[in-house]
Legacy VTK file of the C-alpha trace (Angstrom):
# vtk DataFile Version 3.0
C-alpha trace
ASCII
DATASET POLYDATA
POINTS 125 float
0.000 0.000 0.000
1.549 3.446 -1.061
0.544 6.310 1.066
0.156 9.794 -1.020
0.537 11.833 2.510
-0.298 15.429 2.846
2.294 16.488 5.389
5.655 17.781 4.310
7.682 15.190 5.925
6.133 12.920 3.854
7.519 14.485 1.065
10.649 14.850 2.531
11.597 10.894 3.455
10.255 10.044 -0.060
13.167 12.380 -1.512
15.187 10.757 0.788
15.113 7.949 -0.271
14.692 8.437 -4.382
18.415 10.297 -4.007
19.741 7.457 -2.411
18.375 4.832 -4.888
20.487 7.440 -7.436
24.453 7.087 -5.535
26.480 5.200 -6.568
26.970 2.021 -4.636
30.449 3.005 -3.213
29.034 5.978 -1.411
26.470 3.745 0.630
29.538 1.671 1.336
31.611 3.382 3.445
35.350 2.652 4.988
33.694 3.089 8.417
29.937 2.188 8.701
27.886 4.390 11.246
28.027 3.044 15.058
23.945 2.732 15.556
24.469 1.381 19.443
26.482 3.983 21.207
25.711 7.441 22.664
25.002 10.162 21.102
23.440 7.778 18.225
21.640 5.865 20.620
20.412 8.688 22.620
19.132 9.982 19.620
17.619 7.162 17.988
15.631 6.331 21.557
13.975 9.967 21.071
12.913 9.976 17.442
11.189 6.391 18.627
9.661 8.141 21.278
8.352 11.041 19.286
7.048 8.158 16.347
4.776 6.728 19.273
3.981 10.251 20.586
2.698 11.333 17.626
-1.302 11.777 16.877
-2.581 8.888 16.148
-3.541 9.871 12.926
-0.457 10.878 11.785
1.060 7.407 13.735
-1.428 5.842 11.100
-0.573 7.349 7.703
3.456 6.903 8.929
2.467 3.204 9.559
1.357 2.940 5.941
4.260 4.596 4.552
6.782 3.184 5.999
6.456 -0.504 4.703
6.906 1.108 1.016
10.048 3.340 1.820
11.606 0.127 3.880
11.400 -1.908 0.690
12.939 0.459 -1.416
16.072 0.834 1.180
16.433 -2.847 1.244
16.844 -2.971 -2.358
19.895 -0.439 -2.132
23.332 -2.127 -2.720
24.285 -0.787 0.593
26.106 -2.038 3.433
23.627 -3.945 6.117
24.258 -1.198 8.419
24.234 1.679 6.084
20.293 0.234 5.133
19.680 0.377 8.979
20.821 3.680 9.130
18.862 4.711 5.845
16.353 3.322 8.109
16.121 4.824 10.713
17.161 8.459 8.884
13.385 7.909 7.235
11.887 7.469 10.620
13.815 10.421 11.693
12.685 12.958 9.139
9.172 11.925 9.472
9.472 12.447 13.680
10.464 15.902 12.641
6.963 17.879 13.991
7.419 16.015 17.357
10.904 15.940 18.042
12.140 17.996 21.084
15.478 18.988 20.188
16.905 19.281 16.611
19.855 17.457 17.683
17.815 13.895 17.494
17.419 14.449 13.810
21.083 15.771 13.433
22.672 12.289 15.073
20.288 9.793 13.336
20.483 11.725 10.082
24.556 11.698 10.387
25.863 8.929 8.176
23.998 10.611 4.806
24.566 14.405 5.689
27.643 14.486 3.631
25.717 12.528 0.399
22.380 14.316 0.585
22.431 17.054 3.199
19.138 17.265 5.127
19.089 21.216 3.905
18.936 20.076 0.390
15.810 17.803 1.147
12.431 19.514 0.390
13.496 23.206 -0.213
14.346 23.124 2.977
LINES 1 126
125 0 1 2 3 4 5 6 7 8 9 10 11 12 13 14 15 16 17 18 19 20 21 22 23 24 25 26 27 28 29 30 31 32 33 34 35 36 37 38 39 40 41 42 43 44 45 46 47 48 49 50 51 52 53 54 55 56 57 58 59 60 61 62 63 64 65 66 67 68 69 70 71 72 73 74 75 76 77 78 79 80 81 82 83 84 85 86 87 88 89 90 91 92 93 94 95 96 97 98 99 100 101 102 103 104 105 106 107 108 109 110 111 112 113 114 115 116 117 118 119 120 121 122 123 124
C-alpha cells in the first residue's frame, strides 16, 4: 500500500530515499559504517522512537502505511547492512520531525547521509 501523505515530511523521506536509490553504490559503502548502538546515536535514535509513538494517532497511522513502502525500497539499495539500517532509521527520523524535542535527534540519526544528501537540500528546505 503506497501512502500519497499530505504532510511535508512525507515528502521529505520520499526524496530521501529516491536520491539514495540514485548514488552510486560506493558511497552507501563506506570505509567506516555508522556506530547505531552507542551514545550520542543511541540517545538519539531512543527519542525519534519516542516522538514516532507520541505522535497523533492519525499521523502514527498514515506513517504506519508509509513506511512498509520506503523500507522496501532501502532494502533494495546495494548498501552495506548497516548503512540500510541507518537509511532506516534516517526515514523514521525525518518523518518524527513535527514532534521531536530537540533538533539534535534528527542531526545524530540523520549523520551517516549528511555528507551525500544534506538534510538542507531535502524539500526546499
Amino acid at each position: 500500500m503506497t501512502w500519497e501523505g499530505g504532510f511535508a515530511e512525507a515528502a521529505v523521506a520520499r526524496e530521501f530515499v529516491e536520491r539514495l536509490a540514485r548514488l552510486e553504490p560506493s558511497a552507501l559503502r563506506p570505509a567506516v559504517p555508522p556506530v547505531l548502538d552507542r551514545d550520542p546515536y543511541l540517545s538519539a535514535w531512543t527519542n525519534v522512537e519516542a516522538a514516532l509513538g507520541d505522535a497523533p494517532a492519525p499521523d502514527r497511522d498514515r506513517i504506519e502505511q508509509l513506511l512498509p513502502e520506503l523500507d522496501a525500497r532501502l532494502e533494495r539499495l546495494e548498501a552495506d547492512p548497516r548503512m540500510r539500517e541507518a537509511a532506516r532509521r534516517a526515514v523514521r527520523g525525518l518523518l518524527a520531525r513535527p514532534w521531536l524535542l530537540t533538533d539534535e535527534s534528527l542531526t545524530f540519526v540523520y549523520e551517516p547521509f549528511e555528507s551525500v544528501v544534506p538534510v538542507r537540500s531535502l524539500g526546499g528546505r
